[in-house]
N, C-alpha and C positions, 0 to 999 in steps of 0.2 A: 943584395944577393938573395937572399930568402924568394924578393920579387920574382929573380929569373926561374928560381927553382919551381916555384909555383907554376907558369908560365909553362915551362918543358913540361911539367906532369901534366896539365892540360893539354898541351896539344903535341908532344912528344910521342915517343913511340909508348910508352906508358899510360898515354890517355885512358879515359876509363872506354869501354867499348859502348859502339852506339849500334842503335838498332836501324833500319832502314824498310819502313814499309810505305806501301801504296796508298794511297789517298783514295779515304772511301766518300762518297758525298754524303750532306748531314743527315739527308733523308733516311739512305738506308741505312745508317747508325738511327734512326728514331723509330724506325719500323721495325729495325731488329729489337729494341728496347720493349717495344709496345708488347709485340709480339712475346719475350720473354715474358713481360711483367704478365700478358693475359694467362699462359702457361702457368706462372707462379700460384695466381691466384684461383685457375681450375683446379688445381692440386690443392691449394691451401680449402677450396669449397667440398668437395669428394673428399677431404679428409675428418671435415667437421661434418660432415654428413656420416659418415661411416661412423666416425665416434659416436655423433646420436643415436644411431640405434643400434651401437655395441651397448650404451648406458640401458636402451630399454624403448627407446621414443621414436615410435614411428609418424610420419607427418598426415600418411594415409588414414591410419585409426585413429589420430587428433581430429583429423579432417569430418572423420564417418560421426565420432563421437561428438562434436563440434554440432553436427547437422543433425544428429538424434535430440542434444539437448534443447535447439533451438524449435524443433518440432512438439517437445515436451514443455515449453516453455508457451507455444503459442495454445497447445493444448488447456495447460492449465488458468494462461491468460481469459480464452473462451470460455473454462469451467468459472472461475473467478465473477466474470463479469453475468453470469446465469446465474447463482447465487445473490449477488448484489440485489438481481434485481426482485428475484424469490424474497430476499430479506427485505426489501420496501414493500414488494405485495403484504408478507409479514406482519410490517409494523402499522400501516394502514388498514388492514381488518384489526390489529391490536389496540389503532385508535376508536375504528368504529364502534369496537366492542365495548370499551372503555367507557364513549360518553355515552353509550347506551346502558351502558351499568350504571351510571349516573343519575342519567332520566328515568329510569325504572327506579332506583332508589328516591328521585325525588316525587316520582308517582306516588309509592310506598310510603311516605311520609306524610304524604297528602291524605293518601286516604286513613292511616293511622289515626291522623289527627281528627279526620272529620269520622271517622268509627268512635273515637272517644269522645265526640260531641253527641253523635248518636244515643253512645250508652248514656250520656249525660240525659239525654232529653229523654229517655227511657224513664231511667230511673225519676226521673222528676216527674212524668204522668204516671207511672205506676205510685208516688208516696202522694199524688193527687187524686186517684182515682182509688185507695184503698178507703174500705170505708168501715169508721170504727164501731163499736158494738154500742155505744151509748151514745154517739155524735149522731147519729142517725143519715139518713142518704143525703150529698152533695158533697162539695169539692173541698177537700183542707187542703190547704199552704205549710208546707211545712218548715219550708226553705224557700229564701227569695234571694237571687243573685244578680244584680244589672250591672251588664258590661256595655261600653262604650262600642258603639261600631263604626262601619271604615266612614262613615258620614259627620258631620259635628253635628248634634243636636240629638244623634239619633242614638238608642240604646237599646240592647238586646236582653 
């Protein structure tokens, strides 16, 4: 019994109400669709654009700001690379000066050493050629030194 009941509510005069419409093809169901979705998503883009620059952020003065820094950037690249090369001119006159302080000081040492040979030989013909009040005229020895020289056999 319950079966029948069922049954008459279904298709009785009690049935639930049905709708009747026309048969649209799938196409213009897809292109209606497309068409919304592109709609949704103009709105959803103008909307997030409006928000940016309600927050502050314009894409224009990112863009100008963008193209200033990159100008100041190739600016400073060029400055950079001028400096670089100032600083090796730099440090190469700072080597030439360098071994030239060197050489000049090894000059200076040279002749140091042979000015104290000098006064050496000085002083040795002036306590050779002083002549004493009772030794009478010729050469006194006063001091005698022999150094080896750059030869074997040979002495200075």
């Amino acid at each position: 019994m319950t079966m029948l009941r069922t049954l008459k509510r279904r298709f009785g005069i009690s049935a639930p109400r049905v709708a009747v419409r026309s048969h649209k093809p799938w196409y213009v169901r897809w292109i209606v669709m497309i068409l919304a979705s592109g709609v949704l998503v103009a709105v959803a883009w103008v909307t997030y654009d409006f928000g940016r620059s309600l927050a502050g952020f314009d894409s224009s003065q990112a863009a100008a700001a963008q193209s200033r820094l990159e100008s100041e950037l190739a600016r400073l690249q060029d400055e950079n690379a001028a400096l670089r090369s100032q600083l090796a001119t730099a440090e190469r006159q700072m080597q030439i000066e360098v071994s030239t302080q060197g050489n000049l000081a090894g000059q200076l040492k040279n002749l140091s050493d042979e000015t104290a040979l000098l006064k050496e030989d000085l002083a040795f013909f002036q306590t050779l050629m002083t002549s004493g009040g009772n030794e009478g005229p010729g050469v006194t020895i006063n001091r005698f030194r022999v150094r080896p020289d750059a030869l074997p056999g040979e002495y200075r």
